[in-house]
N, CA, C and O atoms as CSV, one atom per row, in Angstrom:
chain,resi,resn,atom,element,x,y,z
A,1,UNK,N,N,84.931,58.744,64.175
A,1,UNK,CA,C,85.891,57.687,63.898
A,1,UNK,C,C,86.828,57.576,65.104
A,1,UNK,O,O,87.218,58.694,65.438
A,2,UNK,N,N,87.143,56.938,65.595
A,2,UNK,CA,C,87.819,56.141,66.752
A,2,UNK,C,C,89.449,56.490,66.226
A,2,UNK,O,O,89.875,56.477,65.071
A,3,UNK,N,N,90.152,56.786,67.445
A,3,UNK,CA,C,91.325,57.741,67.293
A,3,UNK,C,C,92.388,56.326,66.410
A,3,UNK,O,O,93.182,56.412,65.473
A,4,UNK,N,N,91.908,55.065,67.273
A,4,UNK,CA,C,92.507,53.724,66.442
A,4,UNK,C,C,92.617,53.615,65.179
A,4,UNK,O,O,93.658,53.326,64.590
A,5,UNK,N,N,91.127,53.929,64.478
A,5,UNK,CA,C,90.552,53.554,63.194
A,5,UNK,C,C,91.524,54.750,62.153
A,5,UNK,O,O,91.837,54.301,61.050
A,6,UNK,N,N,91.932,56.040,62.438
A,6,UNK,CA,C,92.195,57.120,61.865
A,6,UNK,C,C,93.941,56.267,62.018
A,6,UNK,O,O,94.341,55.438,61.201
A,7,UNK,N,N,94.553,56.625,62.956
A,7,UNK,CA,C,95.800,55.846,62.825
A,7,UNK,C,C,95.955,54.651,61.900
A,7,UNK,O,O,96.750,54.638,60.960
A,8,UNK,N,N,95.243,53.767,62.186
A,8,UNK,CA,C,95.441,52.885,61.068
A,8,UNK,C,C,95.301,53.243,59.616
A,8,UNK,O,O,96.021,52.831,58.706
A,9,UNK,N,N,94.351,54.007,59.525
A,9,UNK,CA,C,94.082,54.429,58.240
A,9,UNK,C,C,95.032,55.608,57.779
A,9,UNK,O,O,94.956,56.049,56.632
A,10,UNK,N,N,95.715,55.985,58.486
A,10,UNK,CA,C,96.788,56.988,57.986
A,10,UNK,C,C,98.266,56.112,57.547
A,10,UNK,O,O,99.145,56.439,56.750
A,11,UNK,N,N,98.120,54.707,58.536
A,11,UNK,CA,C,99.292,54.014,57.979
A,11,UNK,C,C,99.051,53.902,56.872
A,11,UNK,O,O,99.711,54.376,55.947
A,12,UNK,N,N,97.832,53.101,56.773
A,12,UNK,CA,C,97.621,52.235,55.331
A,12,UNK,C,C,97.551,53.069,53.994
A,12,UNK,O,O,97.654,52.698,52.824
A,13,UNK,N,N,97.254,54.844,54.780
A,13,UNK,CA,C,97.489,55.484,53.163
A,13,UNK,C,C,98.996,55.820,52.728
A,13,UNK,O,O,99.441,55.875,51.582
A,14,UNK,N,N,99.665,56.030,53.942
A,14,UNK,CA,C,101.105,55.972,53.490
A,14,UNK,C,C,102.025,55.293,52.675
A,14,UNK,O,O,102.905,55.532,51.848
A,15,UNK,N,N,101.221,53.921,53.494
A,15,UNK,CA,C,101.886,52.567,53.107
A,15,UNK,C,C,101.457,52.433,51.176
A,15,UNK,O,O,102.277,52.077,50.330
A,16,UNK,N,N,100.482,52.694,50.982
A,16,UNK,CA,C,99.916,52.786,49.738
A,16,UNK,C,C,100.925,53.735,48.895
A,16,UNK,O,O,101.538,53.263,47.937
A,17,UNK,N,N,101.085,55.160,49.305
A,17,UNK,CA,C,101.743,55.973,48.585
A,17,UNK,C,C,102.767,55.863,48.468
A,17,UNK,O,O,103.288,56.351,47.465
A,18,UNK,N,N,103.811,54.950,49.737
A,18,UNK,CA,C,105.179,54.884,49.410
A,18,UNK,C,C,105.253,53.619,48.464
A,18,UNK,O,O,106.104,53.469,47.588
A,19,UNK,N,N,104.665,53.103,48.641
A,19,UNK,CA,C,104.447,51.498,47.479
A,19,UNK,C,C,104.450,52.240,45.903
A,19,UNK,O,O,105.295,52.082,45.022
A,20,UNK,N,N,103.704,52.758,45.880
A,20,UNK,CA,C,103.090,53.694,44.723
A,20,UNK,C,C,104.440,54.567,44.197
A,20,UNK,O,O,104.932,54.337,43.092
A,21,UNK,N,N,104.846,55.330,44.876
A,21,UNK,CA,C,105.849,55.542,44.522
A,21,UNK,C,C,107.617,55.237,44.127
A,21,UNK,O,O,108.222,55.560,43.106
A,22,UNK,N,N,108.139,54.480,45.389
A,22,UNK,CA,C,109.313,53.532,45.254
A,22,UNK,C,C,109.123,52.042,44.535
A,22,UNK,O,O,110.142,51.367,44.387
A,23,UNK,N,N,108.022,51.584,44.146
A,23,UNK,CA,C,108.383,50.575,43.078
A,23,UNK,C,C,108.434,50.860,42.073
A,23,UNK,O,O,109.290,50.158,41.535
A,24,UNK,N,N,107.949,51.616,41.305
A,24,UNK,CA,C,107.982,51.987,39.804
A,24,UNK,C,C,109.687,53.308,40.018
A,24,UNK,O,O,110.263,53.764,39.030
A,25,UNK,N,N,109.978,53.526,41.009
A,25,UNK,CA,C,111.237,54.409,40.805
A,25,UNK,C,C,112.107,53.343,40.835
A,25,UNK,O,O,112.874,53.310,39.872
A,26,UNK,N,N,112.240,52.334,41.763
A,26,UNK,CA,C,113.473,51.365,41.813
A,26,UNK,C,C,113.524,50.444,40.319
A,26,UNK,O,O,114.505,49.979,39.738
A,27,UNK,N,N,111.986,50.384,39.944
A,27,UNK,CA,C,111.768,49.376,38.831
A,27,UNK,C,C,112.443,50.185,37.548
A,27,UNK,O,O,113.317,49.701,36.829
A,28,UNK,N,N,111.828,51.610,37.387
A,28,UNK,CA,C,112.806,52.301,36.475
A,28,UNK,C,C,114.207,52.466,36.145
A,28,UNK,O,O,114.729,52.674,35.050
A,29,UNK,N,N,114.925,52.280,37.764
A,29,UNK,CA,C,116.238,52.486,37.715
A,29,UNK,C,C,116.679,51.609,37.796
A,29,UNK,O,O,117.891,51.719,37.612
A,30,UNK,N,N,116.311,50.456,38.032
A,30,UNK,CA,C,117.097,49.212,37.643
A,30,UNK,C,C,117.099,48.860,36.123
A,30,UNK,O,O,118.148,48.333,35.753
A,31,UNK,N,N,116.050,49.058,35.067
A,31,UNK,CA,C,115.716,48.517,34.267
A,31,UNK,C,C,116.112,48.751,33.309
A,31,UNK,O,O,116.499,47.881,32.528
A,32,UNK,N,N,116.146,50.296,33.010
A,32,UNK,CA,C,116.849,51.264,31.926
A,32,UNK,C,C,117.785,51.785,31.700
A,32,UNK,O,O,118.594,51.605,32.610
A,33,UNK,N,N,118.254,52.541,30.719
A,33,UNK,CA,C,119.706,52.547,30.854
A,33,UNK,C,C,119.517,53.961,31.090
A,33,UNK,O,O,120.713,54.159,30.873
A,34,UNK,N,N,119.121,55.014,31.317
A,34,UNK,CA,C,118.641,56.135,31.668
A,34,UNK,C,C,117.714,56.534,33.228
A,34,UNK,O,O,117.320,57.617,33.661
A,35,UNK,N,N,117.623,55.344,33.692
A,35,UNK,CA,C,117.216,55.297,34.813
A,35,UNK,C,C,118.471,55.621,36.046
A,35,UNK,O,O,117.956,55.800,37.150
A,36,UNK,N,N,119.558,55.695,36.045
A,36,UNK,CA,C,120.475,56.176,36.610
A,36,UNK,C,C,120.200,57.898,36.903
A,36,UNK,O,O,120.678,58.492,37.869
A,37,UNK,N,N,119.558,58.363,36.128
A,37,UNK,CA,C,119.423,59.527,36.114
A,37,UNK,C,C,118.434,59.975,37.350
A,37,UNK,O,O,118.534,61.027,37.982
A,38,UNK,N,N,117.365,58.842,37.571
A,38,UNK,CA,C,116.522,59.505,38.118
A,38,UNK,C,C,116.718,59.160,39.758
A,38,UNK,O,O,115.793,59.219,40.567
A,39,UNK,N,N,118.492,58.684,40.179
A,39,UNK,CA,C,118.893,58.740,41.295
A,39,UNK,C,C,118.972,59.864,42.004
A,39,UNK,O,O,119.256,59.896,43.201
A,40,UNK,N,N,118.596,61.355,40.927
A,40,UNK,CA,C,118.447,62.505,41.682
A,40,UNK,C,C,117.245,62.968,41.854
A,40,UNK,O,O,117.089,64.176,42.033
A,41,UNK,N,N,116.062,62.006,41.830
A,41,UNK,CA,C,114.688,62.371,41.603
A,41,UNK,C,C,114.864,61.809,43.676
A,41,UNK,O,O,114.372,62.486,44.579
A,42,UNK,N,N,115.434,60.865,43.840
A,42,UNK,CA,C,115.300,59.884,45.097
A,42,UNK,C,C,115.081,60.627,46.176
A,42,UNK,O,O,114.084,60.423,46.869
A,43,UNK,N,N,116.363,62.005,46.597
A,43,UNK,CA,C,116.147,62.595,47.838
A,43,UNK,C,C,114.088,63.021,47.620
A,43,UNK,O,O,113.177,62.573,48.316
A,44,UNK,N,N,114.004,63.789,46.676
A,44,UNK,CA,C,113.011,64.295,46.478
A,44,UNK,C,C,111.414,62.965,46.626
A,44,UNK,O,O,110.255,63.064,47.029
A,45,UNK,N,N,111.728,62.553,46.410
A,45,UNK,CA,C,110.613,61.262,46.879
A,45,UNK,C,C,110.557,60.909,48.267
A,45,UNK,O,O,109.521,60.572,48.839
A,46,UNK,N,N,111.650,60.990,48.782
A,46,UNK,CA,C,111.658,60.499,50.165
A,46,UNK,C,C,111.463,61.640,51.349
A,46,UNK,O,O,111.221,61.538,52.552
A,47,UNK,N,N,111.657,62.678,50.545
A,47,UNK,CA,C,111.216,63.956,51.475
A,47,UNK,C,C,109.864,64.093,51.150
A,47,UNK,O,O,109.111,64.746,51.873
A,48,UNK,N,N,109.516,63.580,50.208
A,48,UNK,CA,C,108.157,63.900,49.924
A,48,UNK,C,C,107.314,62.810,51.042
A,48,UNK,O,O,106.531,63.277,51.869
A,49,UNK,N,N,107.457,62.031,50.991
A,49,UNK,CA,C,106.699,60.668,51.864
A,49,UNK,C,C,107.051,61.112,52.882
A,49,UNK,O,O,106.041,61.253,53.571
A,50,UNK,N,N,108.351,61.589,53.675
A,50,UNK,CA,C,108.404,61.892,54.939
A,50,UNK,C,C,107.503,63.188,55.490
A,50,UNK,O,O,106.826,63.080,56.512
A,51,UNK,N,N,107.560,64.367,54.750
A,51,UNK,CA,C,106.324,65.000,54.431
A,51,UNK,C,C,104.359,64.669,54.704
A,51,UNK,O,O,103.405,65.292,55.171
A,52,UNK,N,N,104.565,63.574,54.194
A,52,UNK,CA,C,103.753,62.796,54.044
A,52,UNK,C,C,102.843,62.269,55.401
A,52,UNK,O,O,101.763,62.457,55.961
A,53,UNK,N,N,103.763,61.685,55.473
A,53,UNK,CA,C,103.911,60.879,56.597
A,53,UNK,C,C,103.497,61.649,57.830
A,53,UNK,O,O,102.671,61.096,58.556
A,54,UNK,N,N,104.062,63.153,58.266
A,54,UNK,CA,C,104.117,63.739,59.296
A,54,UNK,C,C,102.432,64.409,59.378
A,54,UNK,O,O,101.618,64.477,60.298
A,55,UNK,N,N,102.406,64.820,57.997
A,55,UNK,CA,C,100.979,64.982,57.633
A,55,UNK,C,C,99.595,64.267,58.304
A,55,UNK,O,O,98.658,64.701,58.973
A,56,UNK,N,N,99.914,63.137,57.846
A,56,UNK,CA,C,98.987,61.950,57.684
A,56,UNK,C,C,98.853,61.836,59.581
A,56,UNK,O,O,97.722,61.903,60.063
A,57,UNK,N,N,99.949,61.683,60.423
A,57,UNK,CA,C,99.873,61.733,61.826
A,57,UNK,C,C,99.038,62.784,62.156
A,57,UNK,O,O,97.961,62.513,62.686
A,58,UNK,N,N,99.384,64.113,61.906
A,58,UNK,CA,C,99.258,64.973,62.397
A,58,UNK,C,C,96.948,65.196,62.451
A,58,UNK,O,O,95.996,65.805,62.941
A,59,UNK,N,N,97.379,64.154,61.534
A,59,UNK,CA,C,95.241,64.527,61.183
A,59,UNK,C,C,95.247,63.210,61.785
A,59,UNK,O,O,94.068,62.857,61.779
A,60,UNK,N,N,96.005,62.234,62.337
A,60,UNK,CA,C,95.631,60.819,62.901
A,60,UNK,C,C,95.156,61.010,64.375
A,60,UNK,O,O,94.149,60.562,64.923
A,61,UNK,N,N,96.260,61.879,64.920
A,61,UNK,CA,C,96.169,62.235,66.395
A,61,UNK,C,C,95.487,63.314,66.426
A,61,UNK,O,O,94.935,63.357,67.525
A,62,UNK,N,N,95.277,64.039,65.927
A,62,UNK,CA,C,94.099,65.669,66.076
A,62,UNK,C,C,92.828,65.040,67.083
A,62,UNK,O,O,92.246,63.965,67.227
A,63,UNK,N,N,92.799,66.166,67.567
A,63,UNK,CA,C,91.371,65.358,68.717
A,63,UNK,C,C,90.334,65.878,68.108
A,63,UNK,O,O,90.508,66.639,67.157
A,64,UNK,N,N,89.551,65.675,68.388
A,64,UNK,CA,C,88.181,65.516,67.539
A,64,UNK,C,C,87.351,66.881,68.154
A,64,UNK,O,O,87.376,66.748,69.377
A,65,UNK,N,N,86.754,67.920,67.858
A,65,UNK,CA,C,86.075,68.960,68.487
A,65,UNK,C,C,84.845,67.958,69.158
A,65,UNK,O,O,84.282,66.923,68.803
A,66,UNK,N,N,84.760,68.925,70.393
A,66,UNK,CA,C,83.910,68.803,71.284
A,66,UNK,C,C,82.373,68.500,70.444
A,66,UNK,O,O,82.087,68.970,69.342
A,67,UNK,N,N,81.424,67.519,71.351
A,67,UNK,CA,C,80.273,67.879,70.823
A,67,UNK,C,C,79.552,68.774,71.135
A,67,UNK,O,O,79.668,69.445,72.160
A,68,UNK,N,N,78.586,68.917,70.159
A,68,UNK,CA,C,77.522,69.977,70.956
A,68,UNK,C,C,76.254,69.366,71.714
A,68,UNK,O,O,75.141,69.883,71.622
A,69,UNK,N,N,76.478,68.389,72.360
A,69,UNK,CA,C,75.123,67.609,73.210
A,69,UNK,C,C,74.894,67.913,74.049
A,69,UNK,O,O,73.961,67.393,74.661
């Protein structure tokens, strides 16, 4: 896979997981009356994706082992 193709595809899973995650949290906490609560769930989501995130690079840019040809 082409060092391009892996980058992109590490955005697009991010992009997926932070979607996945911050709409149904903002949608909760706007909506309910108990959703105030889960303003302390927030740091923890966003460390998690940043987490994430560093992850997802870190296997984007990895160089690929040598062949054996």
């Amino acid at each position: 896979m082409a060092p391009n193709a892996r980058l992109l595809l590490a955005v697009a899973i991010w992009l997926i997981a932070a979607t996945g995650v911050v709409l149904p949290l903002v949608w909760l906490i706007n909506t309910r009356d108990w959703g105030v609560v889960l303003m302390l769930v927030v740091p923890f989501a966003v460390y998690g994706l940043l987490r994430l995130g560093r992850a997802l690079e870190g296997w984007a840019r990895a160089t690929p082992p040598p062949s054996s040809h």
